[in-house]
mmCIF file of the N, C-alpha and C atoms, coordinates in Angstrom:
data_MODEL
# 
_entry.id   MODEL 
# 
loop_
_atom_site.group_PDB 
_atom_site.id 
_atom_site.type_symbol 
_atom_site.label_atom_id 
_atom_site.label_alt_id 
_atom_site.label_comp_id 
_atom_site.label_asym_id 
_atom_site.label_entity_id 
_atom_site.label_seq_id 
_atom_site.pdbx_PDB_ins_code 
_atom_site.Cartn_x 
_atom_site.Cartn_y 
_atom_site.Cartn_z 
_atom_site.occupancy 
_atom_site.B_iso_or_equiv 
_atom_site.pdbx_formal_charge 
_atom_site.auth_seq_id 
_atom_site.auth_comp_id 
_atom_site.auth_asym_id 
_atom_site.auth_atom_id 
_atom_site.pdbx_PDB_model_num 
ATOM 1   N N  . UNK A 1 1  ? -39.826 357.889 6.506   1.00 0.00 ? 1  UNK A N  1 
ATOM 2   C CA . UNK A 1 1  ? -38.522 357.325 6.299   1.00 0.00 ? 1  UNK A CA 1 
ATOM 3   C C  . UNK A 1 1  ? -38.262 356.174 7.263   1.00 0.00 ? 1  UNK A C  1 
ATOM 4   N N  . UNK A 1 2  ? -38.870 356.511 8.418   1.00 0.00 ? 2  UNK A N  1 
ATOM 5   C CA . UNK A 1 2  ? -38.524 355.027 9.694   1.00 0.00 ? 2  UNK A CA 1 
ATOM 6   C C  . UNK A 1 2  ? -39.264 354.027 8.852   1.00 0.00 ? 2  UNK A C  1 
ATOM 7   N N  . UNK A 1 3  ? -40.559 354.052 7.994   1.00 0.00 ? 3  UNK A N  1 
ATOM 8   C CA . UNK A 1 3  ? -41.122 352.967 7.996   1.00 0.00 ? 3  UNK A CA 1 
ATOM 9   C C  . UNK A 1 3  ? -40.212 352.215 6.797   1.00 0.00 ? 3  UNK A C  1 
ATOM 10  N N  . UNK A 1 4  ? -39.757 352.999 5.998   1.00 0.00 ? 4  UNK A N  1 
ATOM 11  C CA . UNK A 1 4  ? -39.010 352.440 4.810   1.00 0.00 ? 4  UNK A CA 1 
ATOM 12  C C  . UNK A 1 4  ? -37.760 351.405 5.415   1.00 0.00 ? 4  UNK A C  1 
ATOM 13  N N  . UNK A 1 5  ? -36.786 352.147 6.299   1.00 0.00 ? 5  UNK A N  1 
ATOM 14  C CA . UNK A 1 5  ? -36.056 351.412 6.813   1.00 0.00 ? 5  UNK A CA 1 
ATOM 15  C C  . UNK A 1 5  ? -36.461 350.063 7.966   1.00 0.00 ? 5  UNK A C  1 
ATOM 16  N N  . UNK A 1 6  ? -37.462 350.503 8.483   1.00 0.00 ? 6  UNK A N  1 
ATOM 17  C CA . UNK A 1 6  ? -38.421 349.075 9.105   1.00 0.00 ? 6  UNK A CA 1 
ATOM 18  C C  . UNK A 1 6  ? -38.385 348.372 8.220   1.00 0.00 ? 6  UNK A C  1 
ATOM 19  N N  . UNK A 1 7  ? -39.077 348.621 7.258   1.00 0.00 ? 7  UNK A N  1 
ATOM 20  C CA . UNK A 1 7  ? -39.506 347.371 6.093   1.00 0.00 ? 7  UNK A CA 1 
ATOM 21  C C  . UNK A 1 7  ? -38.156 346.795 5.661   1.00 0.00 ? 7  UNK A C  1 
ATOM 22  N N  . UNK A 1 8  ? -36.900 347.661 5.437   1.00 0.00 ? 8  UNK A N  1 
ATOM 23  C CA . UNK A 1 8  ? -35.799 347.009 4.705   1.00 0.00 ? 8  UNK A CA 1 
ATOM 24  C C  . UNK A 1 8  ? -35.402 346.076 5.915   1.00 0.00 ? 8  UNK A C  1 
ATOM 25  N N  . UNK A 1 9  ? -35.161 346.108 6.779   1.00 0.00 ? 9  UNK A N  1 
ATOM 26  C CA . UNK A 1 9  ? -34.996 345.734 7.948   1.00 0.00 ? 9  UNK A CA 1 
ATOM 27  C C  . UNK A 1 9  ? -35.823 344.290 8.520   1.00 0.00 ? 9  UNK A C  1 
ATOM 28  N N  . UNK A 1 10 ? -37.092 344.114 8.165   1.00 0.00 ? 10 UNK A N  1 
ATOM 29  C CA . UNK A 1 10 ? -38.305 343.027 8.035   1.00 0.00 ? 10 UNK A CA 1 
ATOM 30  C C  . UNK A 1 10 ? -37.519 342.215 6.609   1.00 0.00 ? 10 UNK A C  1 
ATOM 31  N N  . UNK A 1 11 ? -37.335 342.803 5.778   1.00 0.00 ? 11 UNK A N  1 
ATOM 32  C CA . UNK A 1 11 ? -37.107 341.490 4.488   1.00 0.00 ? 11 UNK A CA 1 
ATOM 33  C C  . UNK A 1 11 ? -35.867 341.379 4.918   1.00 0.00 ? 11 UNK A C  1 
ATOM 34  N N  . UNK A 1 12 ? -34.475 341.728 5.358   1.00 0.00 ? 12 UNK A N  1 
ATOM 35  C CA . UNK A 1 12 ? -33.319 341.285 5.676   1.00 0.00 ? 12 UNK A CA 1 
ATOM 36  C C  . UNK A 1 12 ? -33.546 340.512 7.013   1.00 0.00 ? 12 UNK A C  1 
ATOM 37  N N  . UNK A 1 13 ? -34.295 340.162 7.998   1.00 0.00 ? 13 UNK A N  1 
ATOM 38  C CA . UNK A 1 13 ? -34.144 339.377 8.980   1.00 0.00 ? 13 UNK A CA 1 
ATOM 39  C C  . UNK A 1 13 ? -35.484 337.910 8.509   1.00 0.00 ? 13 UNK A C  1 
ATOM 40  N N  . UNK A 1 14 ? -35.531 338.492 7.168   1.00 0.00 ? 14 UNK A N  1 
ATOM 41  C CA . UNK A 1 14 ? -36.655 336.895 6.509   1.00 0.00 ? 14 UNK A CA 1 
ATOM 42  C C  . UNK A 1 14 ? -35.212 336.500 5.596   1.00 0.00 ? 14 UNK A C  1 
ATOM 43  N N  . UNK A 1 15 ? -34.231 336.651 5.120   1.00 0.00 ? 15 UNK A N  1 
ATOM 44  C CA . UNK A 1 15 ? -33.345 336.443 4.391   1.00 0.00 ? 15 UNK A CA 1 
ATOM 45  C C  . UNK A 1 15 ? -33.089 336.769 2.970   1.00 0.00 ? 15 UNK A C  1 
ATOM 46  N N  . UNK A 1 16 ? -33.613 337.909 3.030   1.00 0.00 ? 16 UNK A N  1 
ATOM 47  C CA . UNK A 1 16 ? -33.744 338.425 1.631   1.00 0.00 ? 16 UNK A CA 1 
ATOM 48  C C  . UNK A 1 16 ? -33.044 340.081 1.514   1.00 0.00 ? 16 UNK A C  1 
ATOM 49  N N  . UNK A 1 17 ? -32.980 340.186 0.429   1.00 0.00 ? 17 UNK A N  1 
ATOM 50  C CA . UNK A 1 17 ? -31.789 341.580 -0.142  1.00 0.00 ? 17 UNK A CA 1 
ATOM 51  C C  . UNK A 1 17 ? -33.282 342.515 0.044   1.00 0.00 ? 17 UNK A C  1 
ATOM 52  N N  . UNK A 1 18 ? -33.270 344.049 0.534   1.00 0.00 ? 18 UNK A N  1 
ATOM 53  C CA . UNK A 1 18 ? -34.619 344.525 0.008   1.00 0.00 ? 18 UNK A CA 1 
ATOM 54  C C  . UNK A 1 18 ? -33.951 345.263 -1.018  1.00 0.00 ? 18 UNK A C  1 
ATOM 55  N N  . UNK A 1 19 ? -34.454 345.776 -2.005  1.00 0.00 ? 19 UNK A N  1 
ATOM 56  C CA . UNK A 1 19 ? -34.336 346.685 -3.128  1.00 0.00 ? 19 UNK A CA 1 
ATOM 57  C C  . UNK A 1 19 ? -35.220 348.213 -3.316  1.00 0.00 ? 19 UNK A C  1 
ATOM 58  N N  . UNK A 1 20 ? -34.837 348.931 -4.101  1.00 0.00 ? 20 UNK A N  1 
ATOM 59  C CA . UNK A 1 20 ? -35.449 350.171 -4.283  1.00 0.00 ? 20 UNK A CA 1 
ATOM 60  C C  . UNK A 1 20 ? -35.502 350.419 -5.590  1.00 0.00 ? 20 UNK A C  1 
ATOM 61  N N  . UNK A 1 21 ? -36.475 350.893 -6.687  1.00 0.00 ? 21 UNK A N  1 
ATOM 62  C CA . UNK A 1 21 ? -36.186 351.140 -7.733  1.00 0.00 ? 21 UNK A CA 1 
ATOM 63  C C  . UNK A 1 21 ? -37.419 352.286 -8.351  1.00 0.00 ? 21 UNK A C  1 
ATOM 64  N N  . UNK A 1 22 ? -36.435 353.205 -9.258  1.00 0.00 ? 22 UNK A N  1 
ATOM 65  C CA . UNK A 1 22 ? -37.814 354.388 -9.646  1.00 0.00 ? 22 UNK A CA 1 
ATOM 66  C C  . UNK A 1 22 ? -37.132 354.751 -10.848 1.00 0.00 ? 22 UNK A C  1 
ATOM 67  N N  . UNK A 1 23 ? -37.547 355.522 -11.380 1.00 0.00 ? 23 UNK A N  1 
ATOM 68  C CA . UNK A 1 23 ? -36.878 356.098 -12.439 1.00 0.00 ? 23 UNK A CA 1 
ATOM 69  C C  . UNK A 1 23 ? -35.928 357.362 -12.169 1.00 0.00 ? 23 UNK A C  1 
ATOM 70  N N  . UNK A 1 24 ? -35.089 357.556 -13.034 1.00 0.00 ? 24 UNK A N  1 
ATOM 71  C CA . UNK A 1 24 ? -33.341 358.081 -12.727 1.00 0.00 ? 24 UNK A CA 1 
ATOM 72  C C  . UNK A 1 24 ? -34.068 359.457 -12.937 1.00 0.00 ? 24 UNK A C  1 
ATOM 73  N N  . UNK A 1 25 ? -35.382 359.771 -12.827 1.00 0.00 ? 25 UNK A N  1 
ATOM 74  C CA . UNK A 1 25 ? -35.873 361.124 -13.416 1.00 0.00 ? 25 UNK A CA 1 
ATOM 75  C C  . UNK A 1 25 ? -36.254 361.617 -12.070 1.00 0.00 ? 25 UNK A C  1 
ATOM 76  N N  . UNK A 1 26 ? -36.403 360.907 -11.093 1.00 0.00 ? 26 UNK A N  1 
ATOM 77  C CA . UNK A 1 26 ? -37.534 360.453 -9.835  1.00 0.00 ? 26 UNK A CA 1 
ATOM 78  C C  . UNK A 1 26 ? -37.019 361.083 -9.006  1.00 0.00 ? 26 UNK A C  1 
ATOM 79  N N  . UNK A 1 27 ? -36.061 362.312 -8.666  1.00 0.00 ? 27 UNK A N  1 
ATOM 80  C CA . UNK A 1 27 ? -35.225 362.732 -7.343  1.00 0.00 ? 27 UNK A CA 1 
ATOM 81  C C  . UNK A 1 27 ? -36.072 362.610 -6.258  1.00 0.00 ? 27 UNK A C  1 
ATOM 82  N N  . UNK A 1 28 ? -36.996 362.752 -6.091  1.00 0.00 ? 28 UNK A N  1 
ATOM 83  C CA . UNK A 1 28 ? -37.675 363.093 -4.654  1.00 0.00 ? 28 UNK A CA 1 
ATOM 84  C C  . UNK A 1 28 ? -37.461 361.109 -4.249  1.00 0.00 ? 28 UNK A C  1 
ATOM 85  N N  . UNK A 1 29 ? -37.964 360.195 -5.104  1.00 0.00 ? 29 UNK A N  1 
ATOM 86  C CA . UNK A 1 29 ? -37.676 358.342 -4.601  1.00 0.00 ? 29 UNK A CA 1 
ATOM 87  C C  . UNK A 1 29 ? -36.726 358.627 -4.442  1.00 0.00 ? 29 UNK A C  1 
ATOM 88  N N  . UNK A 1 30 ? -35.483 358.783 -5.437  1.00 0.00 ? 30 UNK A N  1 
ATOM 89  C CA . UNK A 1 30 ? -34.043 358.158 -4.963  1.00 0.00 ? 30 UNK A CA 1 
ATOM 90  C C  . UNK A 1 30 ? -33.567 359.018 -3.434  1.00 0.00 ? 30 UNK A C  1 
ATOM 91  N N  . UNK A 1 31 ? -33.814 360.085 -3.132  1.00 0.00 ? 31 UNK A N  1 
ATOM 92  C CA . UNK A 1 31 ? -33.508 360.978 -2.276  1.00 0.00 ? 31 UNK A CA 1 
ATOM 93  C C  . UNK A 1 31 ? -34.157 360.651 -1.008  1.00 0.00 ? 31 UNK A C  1 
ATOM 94  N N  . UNK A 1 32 ? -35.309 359.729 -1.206  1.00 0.00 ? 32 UNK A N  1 
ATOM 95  C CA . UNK A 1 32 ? -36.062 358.918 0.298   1.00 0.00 ? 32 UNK A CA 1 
ATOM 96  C C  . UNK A 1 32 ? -35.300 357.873 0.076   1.00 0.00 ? 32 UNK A C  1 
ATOM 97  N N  . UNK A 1 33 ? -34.857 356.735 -1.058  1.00 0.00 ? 33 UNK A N  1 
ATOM 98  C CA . UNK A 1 33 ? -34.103 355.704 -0.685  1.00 0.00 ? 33 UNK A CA 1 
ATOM 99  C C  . UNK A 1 33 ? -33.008 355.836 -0.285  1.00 0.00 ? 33 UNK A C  1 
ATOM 100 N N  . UNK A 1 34 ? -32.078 357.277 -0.417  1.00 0.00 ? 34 UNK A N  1 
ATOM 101 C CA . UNK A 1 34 ? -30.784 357.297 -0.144  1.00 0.00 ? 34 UNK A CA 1 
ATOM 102 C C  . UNK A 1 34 ? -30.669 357.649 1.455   1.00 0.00 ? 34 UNK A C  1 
ATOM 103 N N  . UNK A 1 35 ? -31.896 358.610 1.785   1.00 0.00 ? 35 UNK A N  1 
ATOM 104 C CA . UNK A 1 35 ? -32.093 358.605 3.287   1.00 0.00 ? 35 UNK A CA 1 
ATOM 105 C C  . UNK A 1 35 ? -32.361 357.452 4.383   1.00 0.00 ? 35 UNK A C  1 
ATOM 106 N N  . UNK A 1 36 ? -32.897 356.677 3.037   1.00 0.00 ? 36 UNK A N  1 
ATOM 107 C CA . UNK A 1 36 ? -33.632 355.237 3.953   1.00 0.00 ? 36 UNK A CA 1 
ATOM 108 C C  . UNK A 1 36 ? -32.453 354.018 4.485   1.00 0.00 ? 36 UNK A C  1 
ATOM 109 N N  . UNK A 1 37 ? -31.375 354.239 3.568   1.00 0.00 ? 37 UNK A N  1 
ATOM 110 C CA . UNK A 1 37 ? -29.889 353.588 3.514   1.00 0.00 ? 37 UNK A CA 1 
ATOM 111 C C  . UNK A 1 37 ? -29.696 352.832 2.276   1.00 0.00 ? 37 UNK A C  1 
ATOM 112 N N  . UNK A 1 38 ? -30.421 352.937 1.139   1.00 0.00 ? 38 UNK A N  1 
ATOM 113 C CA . UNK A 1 38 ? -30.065 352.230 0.415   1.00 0.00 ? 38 UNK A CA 1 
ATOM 114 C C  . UNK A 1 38 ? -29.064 352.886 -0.923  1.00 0.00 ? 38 UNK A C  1 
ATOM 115 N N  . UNK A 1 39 ? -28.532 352.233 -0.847  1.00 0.00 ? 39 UNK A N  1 
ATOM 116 C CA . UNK A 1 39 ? -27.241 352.550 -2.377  1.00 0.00 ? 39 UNK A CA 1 
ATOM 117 C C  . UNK A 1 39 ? -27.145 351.988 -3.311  1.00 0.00 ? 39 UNK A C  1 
ATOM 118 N N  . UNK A 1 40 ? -26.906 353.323 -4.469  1.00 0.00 ? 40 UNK A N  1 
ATOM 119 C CA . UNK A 1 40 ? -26.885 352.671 -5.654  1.00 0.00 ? 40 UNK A CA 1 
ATOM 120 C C  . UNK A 1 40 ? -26.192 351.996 -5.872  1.00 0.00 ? 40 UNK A C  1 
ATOM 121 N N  . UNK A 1 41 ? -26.404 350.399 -6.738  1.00 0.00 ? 41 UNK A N  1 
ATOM 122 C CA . UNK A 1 41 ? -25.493 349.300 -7.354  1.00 0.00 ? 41 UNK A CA 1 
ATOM 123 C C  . UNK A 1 41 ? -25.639 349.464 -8.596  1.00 0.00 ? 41 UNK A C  1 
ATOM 124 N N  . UNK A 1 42 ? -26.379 349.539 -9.456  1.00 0.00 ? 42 UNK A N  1 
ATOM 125 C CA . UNK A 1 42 ? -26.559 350.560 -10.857 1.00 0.00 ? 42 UNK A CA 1 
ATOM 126 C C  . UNK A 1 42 ? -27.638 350.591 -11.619 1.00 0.00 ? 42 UNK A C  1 
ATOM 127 N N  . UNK A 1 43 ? -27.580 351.239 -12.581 1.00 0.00 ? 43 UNK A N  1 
ATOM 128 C CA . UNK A 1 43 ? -28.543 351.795 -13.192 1.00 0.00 ? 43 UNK A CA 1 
ATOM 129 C C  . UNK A 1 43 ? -28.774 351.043 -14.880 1.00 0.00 ? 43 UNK A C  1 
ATOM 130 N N  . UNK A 1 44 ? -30.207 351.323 -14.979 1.00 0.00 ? 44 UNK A N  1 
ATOM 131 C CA . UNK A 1 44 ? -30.298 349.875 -16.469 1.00 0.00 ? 44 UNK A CA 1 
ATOM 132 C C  . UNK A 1 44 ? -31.196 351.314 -17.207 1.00 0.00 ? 44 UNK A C  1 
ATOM 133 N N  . UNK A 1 45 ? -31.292 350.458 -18.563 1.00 0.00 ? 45 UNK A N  1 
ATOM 134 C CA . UNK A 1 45 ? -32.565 351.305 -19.291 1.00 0.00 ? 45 UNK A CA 1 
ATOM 135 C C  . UNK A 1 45 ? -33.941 350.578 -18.998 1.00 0.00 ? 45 UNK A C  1 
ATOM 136 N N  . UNK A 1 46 ? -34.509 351.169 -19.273 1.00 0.00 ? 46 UNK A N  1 
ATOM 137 C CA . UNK A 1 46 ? -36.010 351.000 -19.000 1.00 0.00 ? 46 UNK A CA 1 
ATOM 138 C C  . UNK A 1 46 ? -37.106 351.478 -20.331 1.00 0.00 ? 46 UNK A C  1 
ATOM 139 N N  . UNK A 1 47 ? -36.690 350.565 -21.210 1.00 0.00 ? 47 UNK A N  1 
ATOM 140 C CA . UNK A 1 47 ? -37.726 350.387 -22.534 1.00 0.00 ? 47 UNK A CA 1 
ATOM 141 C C  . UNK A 1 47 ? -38.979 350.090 -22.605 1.00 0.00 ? 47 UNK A C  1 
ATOM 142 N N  . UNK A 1 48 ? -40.358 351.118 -22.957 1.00 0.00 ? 48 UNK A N  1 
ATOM 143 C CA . UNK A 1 48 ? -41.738 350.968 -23.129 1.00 0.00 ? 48 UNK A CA 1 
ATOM 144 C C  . UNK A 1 48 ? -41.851 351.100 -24.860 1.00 0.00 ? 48 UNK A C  1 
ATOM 145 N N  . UNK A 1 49 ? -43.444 350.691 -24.645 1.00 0.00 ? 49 UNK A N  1 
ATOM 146 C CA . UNK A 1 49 ? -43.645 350.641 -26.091 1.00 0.00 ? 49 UNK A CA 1 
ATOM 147 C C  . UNK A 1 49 ? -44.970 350.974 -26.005 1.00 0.00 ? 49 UNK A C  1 
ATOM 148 N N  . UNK A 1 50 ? -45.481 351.788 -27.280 1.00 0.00 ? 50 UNK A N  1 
ATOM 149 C CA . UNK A 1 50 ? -46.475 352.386 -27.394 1.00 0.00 ? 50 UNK A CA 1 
ATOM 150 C C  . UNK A 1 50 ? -46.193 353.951 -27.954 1.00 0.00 ? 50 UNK A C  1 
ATOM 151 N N  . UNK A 1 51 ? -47.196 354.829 -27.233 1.00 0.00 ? 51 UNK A N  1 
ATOM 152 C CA . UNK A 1 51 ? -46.957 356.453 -27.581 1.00 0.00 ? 51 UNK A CA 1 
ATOM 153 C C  . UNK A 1 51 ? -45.510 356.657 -26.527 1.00 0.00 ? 51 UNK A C  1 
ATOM 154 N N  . UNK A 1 52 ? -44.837 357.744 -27.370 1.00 0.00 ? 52 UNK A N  1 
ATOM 155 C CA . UNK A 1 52 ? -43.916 358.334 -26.562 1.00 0.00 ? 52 UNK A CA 1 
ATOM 156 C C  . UNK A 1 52 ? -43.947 358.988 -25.313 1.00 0.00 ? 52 UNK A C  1 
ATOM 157 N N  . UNK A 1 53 ? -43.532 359.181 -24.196 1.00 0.00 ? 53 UNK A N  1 
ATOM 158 C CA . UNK A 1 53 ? -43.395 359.982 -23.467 1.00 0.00 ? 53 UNK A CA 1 
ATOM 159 C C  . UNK A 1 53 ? -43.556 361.688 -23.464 1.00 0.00 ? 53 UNK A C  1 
ATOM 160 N N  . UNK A 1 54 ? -44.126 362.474 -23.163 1.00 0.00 ? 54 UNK A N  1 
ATOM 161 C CA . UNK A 1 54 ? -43.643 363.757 -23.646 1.00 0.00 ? 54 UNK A CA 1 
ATOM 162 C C  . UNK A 1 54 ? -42.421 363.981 -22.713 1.00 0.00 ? 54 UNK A C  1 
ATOM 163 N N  . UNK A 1 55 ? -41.440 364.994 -23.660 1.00 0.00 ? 55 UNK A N  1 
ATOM 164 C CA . UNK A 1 55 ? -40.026 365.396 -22.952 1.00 0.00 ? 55 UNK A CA 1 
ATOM 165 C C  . UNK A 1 55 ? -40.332 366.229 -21.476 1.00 0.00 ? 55 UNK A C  1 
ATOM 166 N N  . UNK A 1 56 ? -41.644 366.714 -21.239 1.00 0.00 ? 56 UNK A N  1 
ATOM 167 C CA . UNK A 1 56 ? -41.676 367.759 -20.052 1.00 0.00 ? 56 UNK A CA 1 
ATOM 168 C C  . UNK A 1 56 ? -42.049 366.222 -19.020 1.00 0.00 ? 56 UNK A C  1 
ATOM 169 N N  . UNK A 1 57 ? -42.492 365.510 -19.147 1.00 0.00 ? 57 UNK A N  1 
ATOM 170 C CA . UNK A 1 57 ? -42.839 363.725 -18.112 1.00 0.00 ? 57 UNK A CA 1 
ATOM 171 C C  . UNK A 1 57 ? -41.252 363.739 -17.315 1.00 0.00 ? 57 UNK A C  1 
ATOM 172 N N  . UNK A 1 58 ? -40.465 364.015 -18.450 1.00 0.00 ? 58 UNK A N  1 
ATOM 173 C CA . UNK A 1 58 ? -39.013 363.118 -17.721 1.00 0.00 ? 58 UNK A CA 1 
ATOM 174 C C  . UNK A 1 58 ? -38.331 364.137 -17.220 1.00 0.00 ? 58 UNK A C  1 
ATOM 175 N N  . UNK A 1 59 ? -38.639 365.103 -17.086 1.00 0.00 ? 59 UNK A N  1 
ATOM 176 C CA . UNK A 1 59 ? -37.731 366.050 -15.827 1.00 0.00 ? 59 UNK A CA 1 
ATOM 177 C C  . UNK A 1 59 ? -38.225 366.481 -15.351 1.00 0.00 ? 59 UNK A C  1 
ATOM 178 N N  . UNK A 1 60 ? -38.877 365.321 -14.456 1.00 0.00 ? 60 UNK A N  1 
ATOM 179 C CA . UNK A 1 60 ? -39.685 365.664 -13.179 1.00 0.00 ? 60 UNK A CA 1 
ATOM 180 C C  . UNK A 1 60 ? -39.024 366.236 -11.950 1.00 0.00 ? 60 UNK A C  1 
# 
């Protein structure tokens, strides 16, 4: 978790926003980014194409 917030910390003193992004299925990412300090601004869909997903993939 220190290194995550290091790094956010390295791109904000180069002048840049850092970001975090995983899928809304992902608790264990969002739960290190929320420790790391970052907050949600919101949430989009995320459209693939090809074979479907199986339903047991997304409630991870």
């Amino acid at each position: 978790m220190a290194r995550a917030r290091e790094r956010g910390a390295d791109i904000t003193s180069r002048g840049h926003m850092p970001s975090w992004n995983c899928s809304l299925h992902n608790r264990p990412s969002r739960l290190l980014a929320w420790q790391a300090g970052f907050r949600l601004v919101r949430e989009y869909v995320h459209y693939a194409a090809g074979s479907p997903v199986s339903h047991h993939r997304l409630s991870a």
